[in-house]
C-alpha positions as CSV (number, residue, x, y, z in Angstrom):
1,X,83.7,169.7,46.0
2,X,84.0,173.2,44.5
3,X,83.0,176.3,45.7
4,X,80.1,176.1,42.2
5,X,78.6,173.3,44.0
6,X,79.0,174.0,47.5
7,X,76.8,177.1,47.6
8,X,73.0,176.6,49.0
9,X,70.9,178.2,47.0
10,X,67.9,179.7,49.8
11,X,64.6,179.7,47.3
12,X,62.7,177.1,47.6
13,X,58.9,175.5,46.5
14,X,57.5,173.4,48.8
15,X,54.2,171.5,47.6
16,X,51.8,170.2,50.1
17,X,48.3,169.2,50.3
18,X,47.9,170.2,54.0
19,X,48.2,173.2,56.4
20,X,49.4,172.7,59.9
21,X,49.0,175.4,62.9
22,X,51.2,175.1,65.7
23,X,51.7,176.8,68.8
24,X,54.3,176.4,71.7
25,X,55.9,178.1,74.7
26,X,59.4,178.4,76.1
27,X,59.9,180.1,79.3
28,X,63.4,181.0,78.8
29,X,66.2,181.5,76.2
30,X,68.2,178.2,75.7
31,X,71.0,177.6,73.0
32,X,72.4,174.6,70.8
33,X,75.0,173.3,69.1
34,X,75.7,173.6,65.9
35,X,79.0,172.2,63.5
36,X,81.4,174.8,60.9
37,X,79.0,175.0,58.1
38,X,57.5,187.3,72.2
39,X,54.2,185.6,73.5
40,X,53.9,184.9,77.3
41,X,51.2,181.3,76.7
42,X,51.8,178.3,77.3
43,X,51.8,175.2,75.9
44,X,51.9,171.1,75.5
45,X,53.3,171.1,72.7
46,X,56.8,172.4,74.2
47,X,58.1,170.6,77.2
48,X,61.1,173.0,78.4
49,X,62.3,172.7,82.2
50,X,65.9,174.8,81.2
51,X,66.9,177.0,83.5
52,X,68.8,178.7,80.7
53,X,71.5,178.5,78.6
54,X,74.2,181.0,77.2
55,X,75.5,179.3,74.9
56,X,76.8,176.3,72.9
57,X,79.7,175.4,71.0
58,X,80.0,175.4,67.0
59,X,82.7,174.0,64.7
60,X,82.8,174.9,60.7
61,X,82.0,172.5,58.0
62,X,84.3,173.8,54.2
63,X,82.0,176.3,53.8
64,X,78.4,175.9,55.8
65,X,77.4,175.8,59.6
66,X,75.7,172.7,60.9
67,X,73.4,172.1,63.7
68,X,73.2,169.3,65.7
69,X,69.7,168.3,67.3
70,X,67.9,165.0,67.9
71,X,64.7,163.7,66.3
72,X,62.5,160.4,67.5
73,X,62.4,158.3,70.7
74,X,64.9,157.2,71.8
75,X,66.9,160.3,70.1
76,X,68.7,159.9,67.3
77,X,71.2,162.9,66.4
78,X,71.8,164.2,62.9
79,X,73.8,167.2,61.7
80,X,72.0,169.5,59.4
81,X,72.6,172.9,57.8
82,X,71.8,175.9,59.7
83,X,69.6,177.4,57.0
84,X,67.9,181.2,57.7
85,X,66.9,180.6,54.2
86,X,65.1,178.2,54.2
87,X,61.5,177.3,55.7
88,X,61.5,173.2,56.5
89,X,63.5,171.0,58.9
90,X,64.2,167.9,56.8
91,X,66.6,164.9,57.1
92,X,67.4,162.0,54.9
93,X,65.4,158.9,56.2
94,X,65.3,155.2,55.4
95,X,64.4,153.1,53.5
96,X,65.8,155.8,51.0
97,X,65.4,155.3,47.4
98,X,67.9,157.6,45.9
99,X,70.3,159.5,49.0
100,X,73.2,161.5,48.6
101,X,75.7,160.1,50.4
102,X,75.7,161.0,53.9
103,X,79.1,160.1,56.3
104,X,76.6,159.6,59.5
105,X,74.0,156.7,59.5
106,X,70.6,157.9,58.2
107,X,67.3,158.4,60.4
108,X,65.1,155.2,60.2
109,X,61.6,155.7,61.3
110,X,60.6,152.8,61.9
111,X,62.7,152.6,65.1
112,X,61.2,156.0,66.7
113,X,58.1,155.8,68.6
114,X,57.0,158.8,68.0
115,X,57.1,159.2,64.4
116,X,53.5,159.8,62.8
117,X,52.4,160.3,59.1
118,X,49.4,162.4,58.9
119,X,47.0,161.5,55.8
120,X,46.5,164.0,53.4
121,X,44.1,164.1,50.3
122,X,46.4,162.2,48.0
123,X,45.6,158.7,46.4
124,X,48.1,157.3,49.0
125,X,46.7,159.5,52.0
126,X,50.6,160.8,52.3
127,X,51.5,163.9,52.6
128,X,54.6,164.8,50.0
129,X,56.8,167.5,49.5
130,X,59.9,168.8,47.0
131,X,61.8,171.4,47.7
132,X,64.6,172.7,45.1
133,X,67.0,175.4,45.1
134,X,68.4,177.5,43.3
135,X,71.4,175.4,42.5
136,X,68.7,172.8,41.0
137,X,69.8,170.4,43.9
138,X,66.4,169.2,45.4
139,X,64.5,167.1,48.2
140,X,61.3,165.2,47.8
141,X,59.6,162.9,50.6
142,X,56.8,163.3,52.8
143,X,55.9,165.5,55.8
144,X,55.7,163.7,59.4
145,X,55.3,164.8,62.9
146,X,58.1,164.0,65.4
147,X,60.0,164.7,68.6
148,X,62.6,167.3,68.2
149,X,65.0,167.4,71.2
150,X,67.9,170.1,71.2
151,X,70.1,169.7,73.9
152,X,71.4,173.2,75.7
153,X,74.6,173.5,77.4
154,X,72.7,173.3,80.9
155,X,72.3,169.4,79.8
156,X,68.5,169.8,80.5
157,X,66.7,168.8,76.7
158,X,63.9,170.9,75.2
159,X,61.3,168.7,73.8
160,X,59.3,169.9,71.1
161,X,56.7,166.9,70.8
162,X,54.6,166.6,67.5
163,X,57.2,169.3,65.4
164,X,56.8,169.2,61.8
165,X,59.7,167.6,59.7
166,X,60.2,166.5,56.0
167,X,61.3,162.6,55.8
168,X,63.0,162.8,52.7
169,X,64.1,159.8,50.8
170,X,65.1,161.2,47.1
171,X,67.4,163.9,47.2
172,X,69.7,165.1,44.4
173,X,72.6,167.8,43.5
174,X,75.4,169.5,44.0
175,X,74.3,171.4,47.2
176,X,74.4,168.4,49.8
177,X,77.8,167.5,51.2
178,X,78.2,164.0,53.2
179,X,78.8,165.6,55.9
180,X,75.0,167.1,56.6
181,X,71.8,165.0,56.9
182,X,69.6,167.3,55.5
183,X,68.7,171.3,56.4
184,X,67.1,172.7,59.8
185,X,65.0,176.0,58.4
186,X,65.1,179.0,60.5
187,X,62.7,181.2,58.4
188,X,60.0,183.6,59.1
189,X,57.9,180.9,57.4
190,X,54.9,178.3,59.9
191,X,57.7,175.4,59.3
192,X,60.8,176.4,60.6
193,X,62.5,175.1,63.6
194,X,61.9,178.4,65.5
195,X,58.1,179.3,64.3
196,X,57.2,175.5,65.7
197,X,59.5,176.8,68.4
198,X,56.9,179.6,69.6
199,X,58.4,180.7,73.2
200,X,58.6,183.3,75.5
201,X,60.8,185.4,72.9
202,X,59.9,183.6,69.6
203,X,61.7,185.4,66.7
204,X,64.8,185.6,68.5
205,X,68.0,184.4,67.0
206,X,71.5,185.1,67.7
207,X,74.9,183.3,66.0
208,X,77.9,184.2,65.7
209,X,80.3,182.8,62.6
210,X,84.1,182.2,62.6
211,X,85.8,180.4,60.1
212,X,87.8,178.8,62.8
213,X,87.6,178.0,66.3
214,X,84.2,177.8,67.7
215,X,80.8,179.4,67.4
216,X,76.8,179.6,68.7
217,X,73.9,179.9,67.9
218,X,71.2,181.5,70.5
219,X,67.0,181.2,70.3
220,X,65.0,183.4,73.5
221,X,65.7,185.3,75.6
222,X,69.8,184.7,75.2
223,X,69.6,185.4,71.3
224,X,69.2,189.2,72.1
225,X,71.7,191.3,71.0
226,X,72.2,194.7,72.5
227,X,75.2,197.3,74.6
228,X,77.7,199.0,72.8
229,X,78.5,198.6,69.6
230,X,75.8,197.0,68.1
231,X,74.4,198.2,65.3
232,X,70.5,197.9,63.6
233,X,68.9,197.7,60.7
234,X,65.3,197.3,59.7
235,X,63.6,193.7,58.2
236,X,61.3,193.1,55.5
237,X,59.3,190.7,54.5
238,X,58.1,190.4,51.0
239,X,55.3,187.7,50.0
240,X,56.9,186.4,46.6
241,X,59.9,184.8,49.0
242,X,57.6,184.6,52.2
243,X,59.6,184.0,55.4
244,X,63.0,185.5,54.1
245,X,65.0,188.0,56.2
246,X,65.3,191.1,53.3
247,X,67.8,194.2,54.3
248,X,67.7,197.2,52.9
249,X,71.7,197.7,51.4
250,X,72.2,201.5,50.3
251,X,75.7,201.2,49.2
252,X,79.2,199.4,49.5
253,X,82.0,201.2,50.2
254,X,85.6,199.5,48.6
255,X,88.5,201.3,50.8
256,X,87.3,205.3,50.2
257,X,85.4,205.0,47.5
258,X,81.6,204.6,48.0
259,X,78.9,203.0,45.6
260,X,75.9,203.9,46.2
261,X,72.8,201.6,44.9
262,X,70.1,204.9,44.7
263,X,69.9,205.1,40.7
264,X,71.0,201.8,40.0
265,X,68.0,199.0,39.7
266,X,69.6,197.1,42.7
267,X,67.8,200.0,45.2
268,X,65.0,199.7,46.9
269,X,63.2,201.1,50.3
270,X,61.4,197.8,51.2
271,X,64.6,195.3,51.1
272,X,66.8,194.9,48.5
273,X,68.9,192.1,49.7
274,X,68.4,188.5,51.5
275,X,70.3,188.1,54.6
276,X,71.3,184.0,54.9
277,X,72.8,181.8,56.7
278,X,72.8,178.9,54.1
279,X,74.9,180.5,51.4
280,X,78.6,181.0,52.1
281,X,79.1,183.6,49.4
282,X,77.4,187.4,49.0
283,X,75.2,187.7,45.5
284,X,74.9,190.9,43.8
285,X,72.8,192.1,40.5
286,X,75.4,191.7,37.9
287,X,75.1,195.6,37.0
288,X,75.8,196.8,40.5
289,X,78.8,193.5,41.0
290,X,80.3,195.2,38.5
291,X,81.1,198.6,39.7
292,X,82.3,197.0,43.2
293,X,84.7,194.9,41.0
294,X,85.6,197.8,39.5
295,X,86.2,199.7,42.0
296,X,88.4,197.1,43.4
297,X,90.3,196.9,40.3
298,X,91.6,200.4,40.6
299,X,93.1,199.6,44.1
300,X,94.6,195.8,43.0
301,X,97.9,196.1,40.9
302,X,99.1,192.1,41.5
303,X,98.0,189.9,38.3
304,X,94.5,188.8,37.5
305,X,94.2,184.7,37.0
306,X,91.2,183.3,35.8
307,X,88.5,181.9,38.6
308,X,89.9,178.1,39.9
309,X,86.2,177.8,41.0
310,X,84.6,178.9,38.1
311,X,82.1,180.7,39.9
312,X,83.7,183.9,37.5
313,X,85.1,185.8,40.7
314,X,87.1,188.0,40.5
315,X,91.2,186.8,41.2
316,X,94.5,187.7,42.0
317,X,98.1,186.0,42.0
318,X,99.1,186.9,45.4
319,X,100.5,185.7,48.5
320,X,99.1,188.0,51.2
321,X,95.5,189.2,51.5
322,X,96.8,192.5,52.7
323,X,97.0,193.8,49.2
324,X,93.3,193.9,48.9
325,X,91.0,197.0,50.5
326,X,88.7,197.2,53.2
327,X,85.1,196.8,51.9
328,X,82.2,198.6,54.2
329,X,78.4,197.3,53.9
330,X,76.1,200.1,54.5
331,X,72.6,198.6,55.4
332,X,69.8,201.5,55.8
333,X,69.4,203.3,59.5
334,X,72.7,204.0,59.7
335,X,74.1,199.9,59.8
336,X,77.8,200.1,59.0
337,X,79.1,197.0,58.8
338,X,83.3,197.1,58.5
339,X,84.2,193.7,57.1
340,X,87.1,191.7,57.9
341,X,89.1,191.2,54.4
342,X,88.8,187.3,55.3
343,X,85.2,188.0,55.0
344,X,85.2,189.4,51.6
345,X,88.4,187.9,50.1
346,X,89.4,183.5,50.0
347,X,92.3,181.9,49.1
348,X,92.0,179.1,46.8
349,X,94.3,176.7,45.2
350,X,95.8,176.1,48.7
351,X,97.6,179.5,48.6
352,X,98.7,182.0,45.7
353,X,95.4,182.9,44.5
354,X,93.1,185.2,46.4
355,X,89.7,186.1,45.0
356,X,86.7,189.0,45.6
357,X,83.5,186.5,47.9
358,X,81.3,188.5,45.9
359,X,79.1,186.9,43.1
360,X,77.6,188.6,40.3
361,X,74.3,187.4,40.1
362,X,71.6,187.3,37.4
363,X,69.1,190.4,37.2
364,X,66.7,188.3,38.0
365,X,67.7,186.5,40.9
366,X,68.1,187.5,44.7
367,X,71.1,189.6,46.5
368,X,72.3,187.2,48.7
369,X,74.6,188.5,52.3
370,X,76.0,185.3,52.7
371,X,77.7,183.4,56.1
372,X,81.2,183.9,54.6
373,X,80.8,188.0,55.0
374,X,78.9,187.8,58.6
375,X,82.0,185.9,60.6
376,X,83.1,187.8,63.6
377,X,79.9,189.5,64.1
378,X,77.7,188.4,66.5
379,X,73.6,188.7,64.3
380,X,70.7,189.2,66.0
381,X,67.2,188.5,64.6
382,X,64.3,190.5,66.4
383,X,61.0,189.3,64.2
384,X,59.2,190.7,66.7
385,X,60.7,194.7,66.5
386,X,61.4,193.8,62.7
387,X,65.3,194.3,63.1
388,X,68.5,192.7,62.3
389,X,71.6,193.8,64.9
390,X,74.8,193.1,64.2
391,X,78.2,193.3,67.1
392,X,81.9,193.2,66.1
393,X,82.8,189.8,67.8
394,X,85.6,187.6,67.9
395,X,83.7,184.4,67.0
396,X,86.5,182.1,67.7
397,X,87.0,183.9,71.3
398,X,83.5,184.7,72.3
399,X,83.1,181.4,74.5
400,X,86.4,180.1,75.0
């Protein structure tokens, strides 16, 4: 599949006919596994007896991060996208009347004990759904409650009994690779995986990317991020794209030269830019893409070749990424993220043809800091002091 139809688009319209409250309590931090792709209550819903675990290990799927949990009784274990932008956790169940095709066998409901379909006011009492991105791929099937187990490395399960999930059974597009059964959401918004979570710490999540090697992702009390070289950065929330995680970027630096966004239409004070963990590549405004291009243009003297992706990035003939300059983020409060070049420049065509991971996007559309440009940082998401924190980490190191 090409990079044009491997990118997950993070907007989304989900249409229900019912609203579901949850609450839940974890007593301590825990972590799962994934696959290269505060409140002090308690509860029933949340059956946690962890005594804690650091951390899991992660492997890289082409270009997106999947998780790995279990759903039902007995559990069944699927492999979904670690999505922060997105709001549902969904999978593909059967009997399935129009599926992407998936490489692991699909969830069948019948066979868990502890599936339920609530009724809803809808001549068949169910309770739909249909979610599409931006990429036009899209999901549609019904919301159920189920048993969501995630396994931490201290081999002792956290059961979250009665969690809300889509069961989808018509799913379409370019987006969904076999190698996922669906999307685990890890929005702000009262779906995702860690709102139903609730927890001593809930709002905490930590994961850091490599695009080799191994990687984690932390929830509690192990997801915060904090000592020496971390940096911050404030969050927004905005309530046309309820539950995203906005930054605020004030400029982008390509070697020396810096580009600020103040007098361009890309800045803002209350987040400019959605941070995600779905979407491999980074999205700006087309105005603003174009004075980073340029300015990488004036330090680039190998020969420009037309995008193999046709995603209209900006390419090189070379053989070494070391002609290309160092790109800076520079995210408000003084966040100054150095990237890696393998963060901000891919090889395609299995060598001789580098190109900028930078998208120029529609003026209409979001800013996107994709997964691609935060490998080998360790992220932090604090919902609860409204920050993003980011370490310099050697992903593929951290838990070797």
């Amino acid at each position: 599949m090409s990079l044009a139809t491997t990118m997950i688009a993070i907007f989304l319209q989900i249409i229900t006919y019912f609203l579901f409250t949850t609450t839940a309590s974890s007593p301590h931090g825990f972590t799962i596994d994934l696959i290269h792709r505060r409140s002090n209550a308690s509860s029933s819903r949340v059956s946690n007896t962890q005594a804690g675990s650091p951390y899991a290990d992660t492997v890289f799927d082409t270009y997106e991060y999947l998780m790995k949990l279990q759903i039902g009784t007995p559990p069944f274990e699927i492999e979904a996208i670690l999505d922060t932008g997105s709001e549902l956790i969904w999978t593909q169940c059967l009997p399935c009347l129009h599926c992407y095709d998936q490489k692991a066998p699909i969830f069948d409901p019948s066979k868990s004990s502890t599936f339920k379909e609530p009724r809803c006011k809808t001549p068949d009492q169910s309770c739909p759904y249909k979610i599409v991105y931006d990429d036009k791929s899209y999901t549609q099937g019904t919301l159920a409650t189920e048993t969501v187990t995630i396994h931490s490395t201290s081999g002792v399960p956290f059961v979250m009994p009665e969690t809300i999930i889509g069961c989808s059974r018509n799913n379409s597009g370019s987006g969904f690779r076999p190698s996922s059964s669906g999307i685990v959401g890890l929005s702000r918004g009262s779906l995702s995986l860690i709102s139903q979570m609730g927890g001593a710490y809930p709002g905490f999540i930590s994961y850091c990317f490599a695009g080799k090697g191994t990687s984690t992702i932390n929830f509690g009390a192990n997801a915060i991020v904090a000592g020496d070289g971390v940096v911050s950065t404030t969050m927004f929330a905005k309530t046309a794209k309820r539950g995203h995680y906005y930054l605020n970027l004030d400029a982008v630096s390509v070697g020396d030269t810096r580009i600020e966004t103040v007098g361009t239409p890309f800045h803002a004070l209350n987040g400019n830019i959605v941070i995600d963990s779905g979407t491999p590549l980074t999205y700006f405004p087309v105005s603003y893409c174009n004075r980073v291009r340029k300015a990488v243009k004036r330090v680039v003297t190998a020969n420009r070749v037309a995008d193999p992706s046709r995603n209209d990035m900006l390419c090189y003939y070379s053989n070494t990424i070391e002609i290309f300059p160092v790109i800076t983020m520079h995210f408000s409060g003084g966040a100054d993220l150095v990237l890696d070049k393998y963060n901000m420049y891919m090889e395609l065509n299995r060598g001789g043809v580098f190109c900028l991971a930078i998208i120029c996007n529609n003026p209409t559309q979001v800013a996107i800091f994709g997964n691609r440009a935060q490998n080998n940082f360790l992220v932090g998401y604090d919902s609860s002091s409204l920050l993003v924190s980011f370490s310099p980490t050697d992903c593929s190191a951290l838990w070797n």
